[in-house]
PDB file of N, CA, C and O in Angstrom:
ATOM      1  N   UNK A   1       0.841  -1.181   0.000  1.00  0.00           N
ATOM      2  CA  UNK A   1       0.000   0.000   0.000  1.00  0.00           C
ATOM      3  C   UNK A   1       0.873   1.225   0.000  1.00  0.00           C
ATOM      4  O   UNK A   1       1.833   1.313   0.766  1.00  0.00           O
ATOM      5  N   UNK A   2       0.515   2.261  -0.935  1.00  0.00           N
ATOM      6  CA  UNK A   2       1.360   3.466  -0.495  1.00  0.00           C
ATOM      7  C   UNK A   2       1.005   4.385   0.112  1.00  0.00           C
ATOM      8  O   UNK A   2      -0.221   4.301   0.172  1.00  0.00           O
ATOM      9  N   UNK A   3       1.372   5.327   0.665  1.00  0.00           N
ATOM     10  CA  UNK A   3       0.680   6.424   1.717  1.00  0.00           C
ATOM     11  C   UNK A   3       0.182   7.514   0.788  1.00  0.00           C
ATOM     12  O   UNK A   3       0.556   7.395  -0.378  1.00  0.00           O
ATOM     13  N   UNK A   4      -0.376   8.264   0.997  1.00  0.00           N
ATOM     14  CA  UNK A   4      -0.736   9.379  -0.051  1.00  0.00           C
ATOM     15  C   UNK A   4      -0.950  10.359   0.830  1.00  0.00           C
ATOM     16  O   UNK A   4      -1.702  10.312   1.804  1.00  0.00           O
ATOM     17  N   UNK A   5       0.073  11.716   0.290  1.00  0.00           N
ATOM     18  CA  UNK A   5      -0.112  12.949   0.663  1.00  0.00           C
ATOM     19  C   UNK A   5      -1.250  13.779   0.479  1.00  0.00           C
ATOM     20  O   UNK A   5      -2.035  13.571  -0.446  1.00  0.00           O
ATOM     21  N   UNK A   6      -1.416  14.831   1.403  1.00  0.00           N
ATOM     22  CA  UNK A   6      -2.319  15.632   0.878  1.00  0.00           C
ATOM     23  C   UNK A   6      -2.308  17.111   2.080  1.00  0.00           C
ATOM     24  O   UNK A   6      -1.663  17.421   3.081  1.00  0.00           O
ATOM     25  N   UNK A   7      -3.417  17.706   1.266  1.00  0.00           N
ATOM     26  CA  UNK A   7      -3.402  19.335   2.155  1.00  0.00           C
ATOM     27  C   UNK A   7      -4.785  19.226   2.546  1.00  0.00           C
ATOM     28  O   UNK A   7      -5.830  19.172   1.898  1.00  0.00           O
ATOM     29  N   UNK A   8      -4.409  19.201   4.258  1.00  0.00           N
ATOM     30  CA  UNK A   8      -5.406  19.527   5.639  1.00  0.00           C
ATOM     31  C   UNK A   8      -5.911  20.708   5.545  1.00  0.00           C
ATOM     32  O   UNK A   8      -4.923  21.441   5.500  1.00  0.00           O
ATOM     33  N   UNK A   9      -6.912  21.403   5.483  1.00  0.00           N
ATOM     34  CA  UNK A   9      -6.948  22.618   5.959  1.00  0.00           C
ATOM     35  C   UNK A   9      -8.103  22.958   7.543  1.00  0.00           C
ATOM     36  O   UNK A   9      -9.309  22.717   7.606  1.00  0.00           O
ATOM     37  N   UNK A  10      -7.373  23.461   8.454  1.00  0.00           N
ATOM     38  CA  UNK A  10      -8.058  23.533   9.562  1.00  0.00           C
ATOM     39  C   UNK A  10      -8.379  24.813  10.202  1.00  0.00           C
ATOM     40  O   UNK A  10      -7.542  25.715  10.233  1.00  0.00           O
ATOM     41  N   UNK A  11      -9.596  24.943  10.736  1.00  0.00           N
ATOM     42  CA  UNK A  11      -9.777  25.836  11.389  1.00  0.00           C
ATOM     43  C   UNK A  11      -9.051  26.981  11.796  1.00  0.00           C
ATOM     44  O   UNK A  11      -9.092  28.124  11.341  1.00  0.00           O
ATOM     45  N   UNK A  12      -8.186  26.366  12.988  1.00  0.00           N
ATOM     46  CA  UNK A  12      -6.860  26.854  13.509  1.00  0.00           C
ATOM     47  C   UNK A  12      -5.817  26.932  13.134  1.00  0.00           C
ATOM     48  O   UNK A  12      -5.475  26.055  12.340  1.00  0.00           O
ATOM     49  N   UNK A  13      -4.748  28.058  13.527  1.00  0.00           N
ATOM     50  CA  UNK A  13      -3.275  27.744  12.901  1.00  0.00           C
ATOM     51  C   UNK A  13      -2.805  26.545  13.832  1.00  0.00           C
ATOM     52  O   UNK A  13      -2.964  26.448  15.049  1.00  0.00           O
ATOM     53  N   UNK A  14      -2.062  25.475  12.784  1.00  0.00           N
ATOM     54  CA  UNK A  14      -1.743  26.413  11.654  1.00  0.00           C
ATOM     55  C   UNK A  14      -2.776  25.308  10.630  1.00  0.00           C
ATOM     56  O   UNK A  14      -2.901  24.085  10.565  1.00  0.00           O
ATOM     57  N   UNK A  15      -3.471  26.626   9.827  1.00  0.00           N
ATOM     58  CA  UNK A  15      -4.029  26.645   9.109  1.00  0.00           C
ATOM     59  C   UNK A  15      -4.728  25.611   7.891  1.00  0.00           C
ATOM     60  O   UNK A  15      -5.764  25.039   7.552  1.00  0.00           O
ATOM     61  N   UNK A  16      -3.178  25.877   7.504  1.00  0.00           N
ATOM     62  CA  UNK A  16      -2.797  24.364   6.361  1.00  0.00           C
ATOM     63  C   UNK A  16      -2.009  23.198   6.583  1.00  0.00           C
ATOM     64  O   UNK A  16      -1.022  23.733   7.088  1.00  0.00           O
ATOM     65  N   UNK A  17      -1.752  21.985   6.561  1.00  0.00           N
ATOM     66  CA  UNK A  17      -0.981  21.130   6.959  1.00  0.00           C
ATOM     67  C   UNK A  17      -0.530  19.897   6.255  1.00  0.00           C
ATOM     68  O   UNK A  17      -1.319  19.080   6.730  1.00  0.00           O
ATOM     69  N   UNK A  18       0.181  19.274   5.481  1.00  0.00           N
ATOM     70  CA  UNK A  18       0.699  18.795   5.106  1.00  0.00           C
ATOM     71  C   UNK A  18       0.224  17.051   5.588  1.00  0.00           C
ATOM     72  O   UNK A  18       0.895  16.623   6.527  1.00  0.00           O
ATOM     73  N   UNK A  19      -0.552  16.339   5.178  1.00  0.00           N
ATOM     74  CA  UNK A  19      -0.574  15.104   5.943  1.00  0.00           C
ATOM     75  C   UNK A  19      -0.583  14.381   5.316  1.00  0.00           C
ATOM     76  O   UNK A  19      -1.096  14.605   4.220  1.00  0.00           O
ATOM     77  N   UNK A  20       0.059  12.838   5.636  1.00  0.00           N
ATOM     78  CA  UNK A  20       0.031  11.721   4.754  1.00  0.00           C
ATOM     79  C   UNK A  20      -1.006  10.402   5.383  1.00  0.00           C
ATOM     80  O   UNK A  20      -0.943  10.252   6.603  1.00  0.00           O
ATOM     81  N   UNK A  21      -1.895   9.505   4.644  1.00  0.00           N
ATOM     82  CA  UNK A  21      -2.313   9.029   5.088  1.00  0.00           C
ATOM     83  C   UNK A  21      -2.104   7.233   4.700  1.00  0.00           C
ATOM     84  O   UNK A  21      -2.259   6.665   3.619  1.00  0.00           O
ATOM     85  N   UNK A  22      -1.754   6.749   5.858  1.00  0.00           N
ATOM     86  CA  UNK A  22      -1.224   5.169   5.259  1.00  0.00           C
ATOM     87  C   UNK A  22      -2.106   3.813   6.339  1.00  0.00           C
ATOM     88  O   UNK A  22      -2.645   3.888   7.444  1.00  0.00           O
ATOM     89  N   UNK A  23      -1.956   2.956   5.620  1.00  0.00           N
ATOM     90  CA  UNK A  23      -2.686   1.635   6.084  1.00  0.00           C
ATOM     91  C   UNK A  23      -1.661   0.677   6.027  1.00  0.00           C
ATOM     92  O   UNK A  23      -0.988   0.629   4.998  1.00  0.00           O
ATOM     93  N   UNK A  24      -1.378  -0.243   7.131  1.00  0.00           N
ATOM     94  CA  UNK A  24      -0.390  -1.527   7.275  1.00  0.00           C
ATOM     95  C   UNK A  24       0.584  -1.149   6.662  1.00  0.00           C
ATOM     96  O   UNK A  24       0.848  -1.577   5.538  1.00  0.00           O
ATOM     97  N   UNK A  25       1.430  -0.117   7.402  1.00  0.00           N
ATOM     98  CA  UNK A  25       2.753   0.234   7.286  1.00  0.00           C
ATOM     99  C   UNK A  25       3.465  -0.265   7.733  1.00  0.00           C
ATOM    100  O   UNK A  25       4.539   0.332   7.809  1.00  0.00           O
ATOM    101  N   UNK A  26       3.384  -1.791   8.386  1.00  0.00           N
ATOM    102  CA  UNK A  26       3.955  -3.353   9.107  1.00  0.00           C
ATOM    103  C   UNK A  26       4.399  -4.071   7.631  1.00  0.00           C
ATOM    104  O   UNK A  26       5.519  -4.508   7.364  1.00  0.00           O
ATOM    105  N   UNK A  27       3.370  -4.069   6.871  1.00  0.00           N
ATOM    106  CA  UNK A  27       3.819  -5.064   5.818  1.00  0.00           C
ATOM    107  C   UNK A  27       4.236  -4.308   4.451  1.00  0.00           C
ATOM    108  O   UNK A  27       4.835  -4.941   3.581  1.00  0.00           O
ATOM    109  N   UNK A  28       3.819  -2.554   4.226  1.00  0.00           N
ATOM    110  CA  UNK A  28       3.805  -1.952   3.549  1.00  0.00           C
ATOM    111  C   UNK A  28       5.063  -1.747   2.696  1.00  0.00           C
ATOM    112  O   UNK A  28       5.208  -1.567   1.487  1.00  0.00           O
ATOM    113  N   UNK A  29       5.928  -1.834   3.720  1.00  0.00           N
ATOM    114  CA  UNK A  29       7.389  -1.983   3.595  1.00  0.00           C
ATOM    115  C   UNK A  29       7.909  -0.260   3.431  1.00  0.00           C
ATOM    116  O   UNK A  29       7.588   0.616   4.235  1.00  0.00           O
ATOM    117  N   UNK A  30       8.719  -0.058   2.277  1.00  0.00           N
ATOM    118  CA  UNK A  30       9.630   1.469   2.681  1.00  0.00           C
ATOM    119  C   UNK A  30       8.760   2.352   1.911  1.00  0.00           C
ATOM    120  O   UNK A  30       8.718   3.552   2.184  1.00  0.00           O
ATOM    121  N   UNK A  31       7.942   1.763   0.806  1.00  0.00           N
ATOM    122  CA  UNK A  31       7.531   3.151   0.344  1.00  0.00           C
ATOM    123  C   UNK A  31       6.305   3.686   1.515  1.00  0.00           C
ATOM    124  O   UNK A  31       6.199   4.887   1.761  1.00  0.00           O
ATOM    125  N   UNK A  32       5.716   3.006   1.961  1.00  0.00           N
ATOM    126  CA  UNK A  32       4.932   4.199   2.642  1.00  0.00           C
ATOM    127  C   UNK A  32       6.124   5.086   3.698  1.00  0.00           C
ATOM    128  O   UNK A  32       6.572   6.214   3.904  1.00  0.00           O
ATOM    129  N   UNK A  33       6.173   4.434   3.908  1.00  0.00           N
ATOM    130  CA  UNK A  33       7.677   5.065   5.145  1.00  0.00           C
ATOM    131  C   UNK A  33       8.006   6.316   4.655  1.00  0.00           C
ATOM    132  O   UNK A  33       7.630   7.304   5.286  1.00  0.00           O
ATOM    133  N   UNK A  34       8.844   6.479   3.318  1.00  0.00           N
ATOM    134  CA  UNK A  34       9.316   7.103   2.852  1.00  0.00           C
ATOM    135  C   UNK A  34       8.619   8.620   2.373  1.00  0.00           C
ATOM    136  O   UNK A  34       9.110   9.670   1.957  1.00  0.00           O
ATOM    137  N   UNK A  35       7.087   8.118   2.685  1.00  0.00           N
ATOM    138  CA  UNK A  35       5.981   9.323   2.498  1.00  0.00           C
ATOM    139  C   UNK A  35       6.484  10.135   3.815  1.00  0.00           C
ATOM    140  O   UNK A  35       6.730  11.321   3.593  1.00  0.00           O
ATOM    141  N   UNK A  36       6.654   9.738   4.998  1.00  0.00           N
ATOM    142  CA  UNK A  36       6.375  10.104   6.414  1.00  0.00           C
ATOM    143  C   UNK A  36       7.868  11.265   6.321  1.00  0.00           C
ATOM    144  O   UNK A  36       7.952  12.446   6.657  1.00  0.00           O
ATOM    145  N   UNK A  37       8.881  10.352   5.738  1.00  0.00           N
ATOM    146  CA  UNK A  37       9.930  11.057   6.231  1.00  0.00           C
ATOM    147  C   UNK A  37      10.270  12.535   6.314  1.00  0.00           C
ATOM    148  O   UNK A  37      11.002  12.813   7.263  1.00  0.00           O
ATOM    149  N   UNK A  38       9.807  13.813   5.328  1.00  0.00           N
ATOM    150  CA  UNK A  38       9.614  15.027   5.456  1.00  0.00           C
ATOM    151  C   UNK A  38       8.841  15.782   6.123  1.00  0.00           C
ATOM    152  O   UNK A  38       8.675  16.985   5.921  1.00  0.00           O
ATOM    153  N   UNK A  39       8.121  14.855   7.288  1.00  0.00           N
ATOM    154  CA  UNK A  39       7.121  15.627   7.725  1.00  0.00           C
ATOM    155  C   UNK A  39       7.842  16.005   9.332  1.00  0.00           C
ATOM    156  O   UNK A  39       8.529  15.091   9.788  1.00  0.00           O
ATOM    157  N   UNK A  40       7.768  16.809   9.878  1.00  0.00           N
ATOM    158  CA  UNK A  40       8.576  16.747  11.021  1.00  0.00           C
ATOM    159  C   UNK A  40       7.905  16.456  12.713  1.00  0.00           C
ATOM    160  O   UNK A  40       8.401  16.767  13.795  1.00  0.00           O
ATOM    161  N   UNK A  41       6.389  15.626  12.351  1.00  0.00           N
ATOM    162  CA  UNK A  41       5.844  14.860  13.301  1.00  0.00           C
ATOM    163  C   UNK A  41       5.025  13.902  12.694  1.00  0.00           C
ATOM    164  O   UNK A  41       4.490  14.095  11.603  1.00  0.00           O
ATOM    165  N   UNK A  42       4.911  12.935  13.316  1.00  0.00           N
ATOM    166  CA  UNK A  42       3.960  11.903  12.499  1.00  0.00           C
ATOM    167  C   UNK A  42       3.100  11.395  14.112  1.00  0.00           C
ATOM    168  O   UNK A  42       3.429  11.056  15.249  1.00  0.00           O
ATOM    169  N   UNK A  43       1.905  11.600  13.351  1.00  0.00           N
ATOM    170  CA  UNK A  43       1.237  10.956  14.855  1.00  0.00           C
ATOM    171  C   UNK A  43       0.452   9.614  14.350  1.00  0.00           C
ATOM    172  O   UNK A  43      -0.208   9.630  13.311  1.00  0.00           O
ATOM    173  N   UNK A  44       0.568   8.544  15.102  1.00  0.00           N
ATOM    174  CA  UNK A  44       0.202   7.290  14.714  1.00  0.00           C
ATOM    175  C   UNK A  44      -1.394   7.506  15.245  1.00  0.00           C
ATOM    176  O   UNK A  44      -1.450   8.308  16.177  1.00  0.00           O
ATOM    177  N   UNK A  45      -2.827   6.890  14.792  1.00  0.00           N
ATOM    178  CA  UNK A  45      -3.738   6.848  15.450  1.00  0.00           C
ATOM    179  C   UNK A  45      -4.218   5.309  15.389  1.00  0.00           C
ATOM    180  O   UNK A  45      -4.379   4.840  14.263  1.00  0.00           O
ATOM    181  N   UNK A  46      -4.425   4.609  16.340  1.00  0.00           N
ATOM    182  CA  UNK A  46      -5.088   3.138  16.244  1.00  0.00           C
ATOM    183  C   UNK A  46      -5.807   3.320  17.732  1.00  0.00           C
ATOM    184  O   UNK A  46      -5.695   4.088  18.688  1.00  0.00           O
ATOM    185  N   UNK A  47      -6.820   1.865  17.274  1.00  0.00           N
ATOM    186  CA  UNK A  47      -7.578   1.234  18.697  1.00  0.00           C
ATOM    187  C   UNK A  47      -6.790   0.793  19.255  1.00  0.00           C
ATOM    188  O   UNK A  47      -5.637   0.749  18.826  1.00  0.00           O
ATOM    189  N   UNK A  48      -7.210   0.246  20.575  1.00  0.00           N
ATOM    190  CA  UNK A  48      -5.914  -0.244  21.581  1.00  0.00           C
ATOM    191  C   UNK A  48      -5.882  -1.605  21.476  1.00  0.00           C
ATOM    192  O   UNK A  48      -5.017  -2.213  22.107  1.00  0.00           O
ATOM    193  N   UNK A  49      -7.127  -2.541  20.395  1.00  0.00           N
ATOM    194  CA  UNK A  49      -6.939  -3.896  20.253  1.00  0.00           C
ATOM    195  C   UNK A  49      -5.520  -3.849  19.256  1.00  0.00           C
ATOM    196  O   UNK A  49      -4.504  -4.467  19.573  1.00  0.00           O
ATOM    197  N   UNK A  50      -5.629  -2.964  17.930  1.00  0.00           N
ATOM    198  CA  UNK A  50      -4.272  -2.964  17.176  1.00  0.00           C
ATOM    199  C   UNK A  50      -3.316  -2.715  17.970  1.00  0.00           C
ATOM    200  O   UNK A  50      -2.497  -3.511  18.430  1.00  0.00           O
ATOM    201  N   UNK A  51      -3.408  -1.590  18.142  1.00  0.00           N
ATOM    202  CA  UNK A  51      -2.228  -1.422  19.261  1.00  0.00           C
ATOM    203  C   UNK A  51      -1.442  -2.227  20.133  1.00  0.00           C
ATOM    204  O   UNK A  51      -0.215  -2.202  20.238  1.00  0.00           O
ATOM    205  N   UNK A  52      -2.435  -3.108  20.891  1.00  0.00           N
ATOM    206  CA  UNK A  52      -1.857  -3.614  21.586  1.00  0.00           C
ATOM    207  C   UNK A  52      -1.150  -5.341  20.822  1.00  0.00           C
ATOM    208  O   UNK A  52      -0.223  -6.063  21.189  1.00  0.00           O
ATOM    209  N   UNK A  53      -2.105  -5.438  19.698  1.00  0.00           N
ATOM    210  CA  UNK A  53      -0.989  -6.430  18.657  1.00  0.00           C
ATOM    211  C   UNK A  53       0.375  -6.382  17.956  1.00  0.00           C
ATOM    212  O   UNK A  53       1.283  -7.201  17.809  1.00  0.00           O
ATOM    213  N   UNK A  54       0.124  -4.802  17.488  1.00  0.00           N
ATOM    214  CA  UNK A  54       1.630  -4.488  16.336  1.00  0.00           C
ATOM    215  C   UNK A  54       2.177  -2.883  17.002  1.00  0.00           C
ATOM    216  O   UNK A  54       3.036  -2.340  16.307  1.00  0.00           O
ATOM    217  N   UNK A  55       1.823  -2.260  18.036  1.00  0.00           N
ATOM    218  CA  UNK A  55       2.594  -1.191  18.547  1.00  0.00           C
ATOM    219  C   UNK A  55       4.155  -1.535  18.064  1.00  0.00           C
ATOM    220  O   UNK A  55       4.908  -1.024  17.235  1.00  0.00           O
ATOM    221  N   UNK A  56       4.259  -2.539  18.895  1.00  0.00           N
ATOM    222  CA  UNK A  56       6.309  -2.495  19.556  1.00  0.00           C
ATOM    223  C   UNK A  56       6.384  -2.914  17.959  1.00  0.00           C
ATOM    224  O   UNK A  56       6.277  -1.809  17.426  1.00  0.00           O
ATOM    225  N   UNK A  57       6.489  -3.734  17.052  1.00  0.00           N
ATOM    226  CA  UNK A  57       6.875  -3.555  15.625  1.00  0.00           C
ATOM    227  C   UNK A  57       6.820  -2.656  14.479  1.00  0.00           C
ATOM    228  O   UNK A  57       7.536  -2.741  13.481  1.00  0.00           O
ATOM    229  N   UNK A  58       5.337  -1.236  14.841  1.00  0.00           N
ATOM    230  CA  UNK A  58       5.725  -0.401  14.148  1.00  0.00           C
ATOM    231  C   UNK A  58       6.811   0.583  14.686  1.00  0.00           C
ATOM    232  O   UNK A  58       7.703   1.137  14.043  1.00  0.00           O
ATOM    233  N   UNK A  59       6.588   0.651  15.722  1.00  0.00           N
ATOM    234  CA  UNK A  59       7.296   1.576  16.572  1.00  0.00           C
ATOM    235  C   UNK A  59       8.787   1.110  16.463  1.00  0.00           C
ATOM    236  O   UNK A  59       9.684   1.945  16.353  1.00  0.00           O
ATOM    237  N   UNK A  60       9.005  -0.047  16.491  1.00  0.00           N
ATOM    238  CA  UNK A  60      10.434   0.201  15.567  1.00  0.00           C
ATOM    239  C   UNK A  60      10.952   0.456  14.150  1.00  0.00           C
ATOM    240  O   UNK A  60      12.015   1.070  14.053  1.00  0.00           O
ATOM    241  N   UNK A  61      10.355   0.076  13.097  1.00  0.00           N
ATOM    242  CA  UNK A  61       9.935   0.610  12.324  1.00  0.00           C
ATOM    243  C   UNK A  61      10.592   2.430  11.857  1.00  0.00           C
ATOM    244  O   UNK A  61      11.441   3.089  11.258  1.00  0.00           O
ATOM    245  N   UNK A  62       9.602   2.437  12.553  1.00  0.00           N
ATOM    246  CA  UNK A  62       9.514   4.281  12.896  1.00  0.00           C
ATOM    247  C   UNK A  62      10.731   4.604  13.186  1.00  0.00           C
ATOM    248  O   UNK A  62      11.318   5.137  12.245  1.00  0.00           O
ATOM    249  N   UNK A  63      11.498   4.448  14.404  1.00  0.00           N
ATOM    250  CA  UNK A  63      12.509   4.609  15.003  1.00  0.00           C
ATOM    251  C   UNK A  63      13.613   4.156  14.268  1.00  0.00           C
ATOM    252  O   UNK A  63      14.672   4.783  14.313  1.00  0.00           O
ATOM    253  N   UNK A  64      13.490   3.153  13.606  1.00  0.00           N
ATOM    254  CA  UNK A  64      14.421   2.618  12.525  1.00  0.00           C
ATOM    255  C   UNK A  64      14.930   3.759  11.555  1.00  0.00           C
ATOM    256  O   UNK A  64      16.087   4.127  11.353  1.00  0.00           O
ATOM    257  N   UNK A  65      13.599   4.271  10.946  1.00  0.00           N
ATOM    258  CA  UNK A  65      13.835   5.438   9.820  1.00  0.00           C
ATOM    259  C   UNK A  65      13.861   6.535  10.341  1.00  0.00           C
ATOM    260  O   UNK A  65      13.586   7.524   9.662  1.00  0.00           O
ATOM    261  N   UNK A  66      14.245   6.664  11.867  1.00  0.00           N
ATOM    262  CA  UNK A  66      14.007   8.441  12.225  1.00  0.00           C
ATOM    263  C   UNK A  66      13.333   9.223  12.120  1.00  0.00           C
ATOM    264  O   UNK A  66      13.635  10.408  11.973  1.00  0.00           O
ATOM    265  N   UNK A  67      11.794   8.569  12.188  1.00  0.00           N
ATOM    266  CA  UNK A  67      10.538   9.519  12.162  1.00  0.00           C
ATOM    267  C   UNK A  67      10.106   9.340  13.085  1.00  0.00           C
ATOM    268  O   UNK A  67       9.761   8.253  13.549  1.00  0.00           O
ATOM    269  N   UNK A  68      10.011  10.655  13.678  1.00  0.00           N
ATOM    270  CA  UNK A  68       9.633  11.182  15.016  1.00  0.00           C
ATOM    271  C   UNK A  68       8.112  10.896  14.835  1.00  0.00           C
ATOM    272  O   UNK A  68       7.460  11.153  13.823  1.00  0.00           O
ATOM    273  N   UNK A  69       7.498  10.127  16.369  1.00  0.00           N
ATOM    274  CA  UNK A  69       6.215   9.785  16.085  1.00  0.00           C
ATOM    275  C   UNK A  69       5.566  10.210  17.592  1.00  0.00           C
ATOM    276  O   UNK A  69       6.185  10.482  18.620  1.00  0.00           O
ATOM    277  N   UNK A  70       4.359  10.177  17.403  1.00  0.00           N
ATOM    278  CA  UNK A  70       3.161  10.100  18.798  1.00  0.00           C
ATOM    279  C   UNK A  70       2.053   9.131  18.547  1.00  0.00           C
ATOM    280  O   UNK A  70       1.497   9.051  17.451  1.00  0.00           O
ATOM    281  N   UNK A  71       1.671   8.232  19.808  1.00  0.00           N
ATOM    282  CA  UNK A  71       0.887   7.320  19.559  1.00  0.00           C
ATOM    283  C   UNK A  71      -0.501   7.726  19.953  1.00  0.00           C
ATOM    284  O   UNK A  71      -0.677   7.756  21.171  1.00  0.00           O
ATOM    285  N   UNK A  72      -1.372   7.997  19.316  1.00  0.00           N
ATOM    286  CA  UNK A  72      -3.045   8.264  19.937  1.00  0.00           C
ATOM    287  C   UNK A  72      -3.535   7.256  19.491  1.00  0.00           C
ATOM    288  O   UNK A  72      -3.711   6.907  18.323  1.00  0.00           O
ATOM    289  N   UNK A  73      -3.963   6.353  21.250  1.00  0.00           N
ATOM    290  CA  UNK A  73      -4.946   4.910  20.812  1.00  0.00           C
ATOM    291  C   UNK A  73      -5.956   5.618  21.025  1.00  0.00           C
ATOM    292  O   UNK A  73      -5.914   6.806  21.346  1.00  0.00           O
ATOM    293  N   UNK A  74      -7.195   4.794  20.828  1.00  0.00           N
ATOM    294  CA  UNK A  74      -8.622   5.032  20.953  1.00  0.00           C
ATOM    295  C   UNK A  74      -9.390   3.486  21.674  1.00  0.00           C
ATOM    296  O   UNK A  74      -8.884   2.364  21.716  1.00  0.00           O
ATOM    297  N   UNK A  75     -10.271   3.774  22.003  1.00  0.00           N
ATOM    298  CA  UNK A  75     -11.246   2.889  22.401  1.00  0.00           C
ATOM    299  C   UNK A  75     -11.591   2.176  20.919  1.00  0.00           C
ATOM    300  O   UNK A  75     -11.863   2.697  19.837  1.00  0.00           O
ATOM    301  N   UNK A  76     -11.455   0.624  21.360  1.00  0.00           N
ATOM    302  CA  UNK A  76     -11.965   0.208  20.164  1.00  0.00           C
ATOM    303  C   UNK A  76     -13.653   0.514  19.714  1.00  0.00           C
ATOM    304  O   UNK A  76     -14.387   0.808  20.658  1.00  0.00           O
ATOM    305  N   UNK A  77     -14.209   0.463  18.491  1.00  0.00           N
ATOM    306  CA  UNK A  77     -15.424   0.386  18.336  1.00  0.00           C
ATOM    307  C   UNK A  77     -15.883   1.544  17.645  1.00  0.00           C
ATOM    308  O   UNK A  77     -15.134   2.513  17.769  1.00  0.00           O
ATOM    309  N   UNK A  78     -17.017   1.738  16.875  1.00  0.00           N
ATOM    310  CA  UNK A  78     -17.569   2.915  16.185  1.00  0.00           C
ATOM    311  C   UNK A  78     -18.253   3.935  16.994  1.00  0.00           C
ATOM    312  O   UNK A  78     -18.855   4.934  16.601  1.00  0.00           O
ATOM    313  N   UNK A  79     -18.078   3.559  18.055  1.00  0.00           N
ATOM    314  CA  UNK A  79     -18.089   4.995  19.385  1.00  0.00           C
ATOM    315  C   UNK A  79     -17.025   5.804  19.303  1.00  0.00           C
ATOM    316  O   UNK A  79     -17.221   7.013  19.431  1.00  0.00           O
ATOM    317  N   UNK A  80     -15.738   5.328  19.084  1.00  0.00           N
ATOM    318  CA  UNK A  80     -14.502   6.091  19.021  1.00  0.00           C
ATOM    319  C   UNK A  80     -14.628   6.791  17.550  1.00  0.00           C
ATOM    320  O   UNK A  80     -13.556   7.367  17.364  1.00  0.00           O
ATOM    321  N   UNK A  81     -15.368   6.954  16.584  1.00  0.00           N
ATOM    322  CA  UNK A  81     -14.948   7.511  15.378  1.00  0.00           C
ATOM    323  C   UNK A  81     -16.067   8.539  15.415  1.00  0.00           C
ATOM    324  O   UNK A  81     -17.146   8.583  14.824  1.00  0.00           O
ATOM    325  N   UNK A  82     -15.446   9.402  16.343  1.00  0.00           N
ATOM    326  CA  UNK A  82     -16.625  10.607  16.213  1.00  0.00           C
ATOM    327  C   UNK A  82     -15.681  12.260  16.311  1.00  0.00           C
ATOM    328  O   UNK A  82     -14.460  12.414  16.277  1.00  0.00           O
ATOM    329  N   UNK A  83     -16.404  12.963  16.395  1.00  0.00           N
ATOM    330  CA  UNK A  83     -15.892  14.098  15.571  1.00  0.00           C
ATOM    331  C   UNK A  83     -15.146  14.731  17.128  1.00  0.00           C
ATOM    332  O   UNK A  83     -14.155  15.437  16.944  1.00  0.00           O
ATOM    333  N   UNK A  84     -15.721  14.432  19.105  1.00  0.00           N
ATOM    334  CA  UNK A  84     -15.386  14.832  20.069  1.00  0.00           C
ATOM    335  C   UNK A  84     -13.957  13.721  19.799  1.00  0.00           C
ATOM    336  O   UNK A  84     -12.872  14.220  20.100  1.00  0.00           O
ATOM    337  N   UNK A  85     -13.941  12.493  19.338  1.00  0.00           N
ATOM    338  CA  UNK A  85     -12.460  12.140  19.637  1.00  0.00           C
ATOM    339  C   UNK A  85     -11.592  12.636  18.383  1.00  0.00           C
ATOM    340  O   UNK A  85     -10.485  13.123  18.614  1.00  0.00           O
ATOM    341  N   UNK A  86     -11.888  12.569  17.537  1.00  0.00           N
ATOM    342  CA  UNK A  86     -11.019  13.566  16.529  1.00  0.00           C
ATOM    343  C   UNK A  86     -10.565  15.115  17.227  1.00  0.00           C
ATOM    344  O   UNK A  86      -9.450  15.593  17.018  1.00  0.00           O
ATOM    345  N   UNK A  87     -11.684  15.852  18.142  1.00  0.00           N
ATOM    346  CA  UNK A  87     -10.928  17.153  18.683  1.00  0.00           C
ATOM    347  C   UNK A  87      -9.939  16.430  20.067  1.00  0.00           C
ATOM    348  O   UNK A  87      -8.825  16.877  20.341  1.00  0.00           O
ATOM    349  N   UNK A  88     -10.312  15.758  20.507  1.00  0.00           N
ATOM    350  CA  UNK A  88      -9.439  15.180  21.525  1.00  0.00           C
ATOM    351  C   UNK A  88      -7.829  14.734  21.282  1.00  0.00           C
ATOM    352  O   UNK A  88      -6.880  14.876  22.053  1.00  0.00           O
ATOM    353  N   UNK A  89      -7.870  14.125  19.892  1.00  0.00           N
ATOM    354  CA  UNK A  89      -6.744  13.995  19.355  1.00  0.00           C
ATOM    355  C   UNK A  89      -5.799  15.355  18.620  1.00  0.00           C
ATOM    356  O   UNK A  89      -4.571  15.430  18.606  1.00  0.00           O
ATOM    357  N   UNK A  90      -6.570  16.145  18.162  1.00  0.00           N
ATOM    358  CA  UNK A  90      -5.620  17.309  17.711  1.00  0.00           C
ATOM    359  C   UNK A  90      -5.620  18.015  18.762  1.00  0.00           C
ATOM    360  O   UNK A  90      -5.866  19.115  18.266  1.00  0.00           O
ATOM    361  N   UNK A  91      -5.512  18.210  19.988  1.00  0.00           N
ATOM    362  CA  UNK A  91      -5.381  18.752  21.137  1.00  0.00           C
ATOM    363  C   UNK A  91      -3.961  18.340  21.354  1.00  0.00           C
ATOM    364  O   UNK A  91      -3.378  18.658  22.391  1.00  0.00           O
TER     365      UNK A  91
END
């Protein structure tokens, strides 16, 4: 899978933002990786059932290629995909 860039635009500054968005970056191998690398934060978002399966393997990963990361789990389930945990997370 490859990651694909694109332009955020938000409310708040800053304003515009640069984000890439990727799926099974475990098996994805370097090209999604290689999306991440210019960005100068990458925040990971998963449930805490993923999480708690493939954390420590992406997270090296990450650390492998020197992309600075933050982990925001969520409650598993379609309760967590709402617009109060999306502001919770860009906080």
């Amino acid at each position: 899978m490859k990651a694909e860039k694109m332009t955020a635009v938000f409310s708040r500054p800053p304003a515009k933002q640069q984000i890439a968005i990727a799926c099974d970056l475990i098996s994805s191998g370097s090209t999604a990786l290689d999306c991440l690398k210019g960005f100068r934060k990458t925040a990971v978002i998963t449930d805490r059932n993923v999480m708690r399966l493939h954390w420590k393997s992406l997270e090296g990963i990450l650390k492998s290629a020197g992309i600075r990361h933050e982990l925001f789990s969520i409650e598993p389930g379609e309760k967590s995909k709402s617009l109060s945990e999306a502001g919770r997370i860009s906080n």
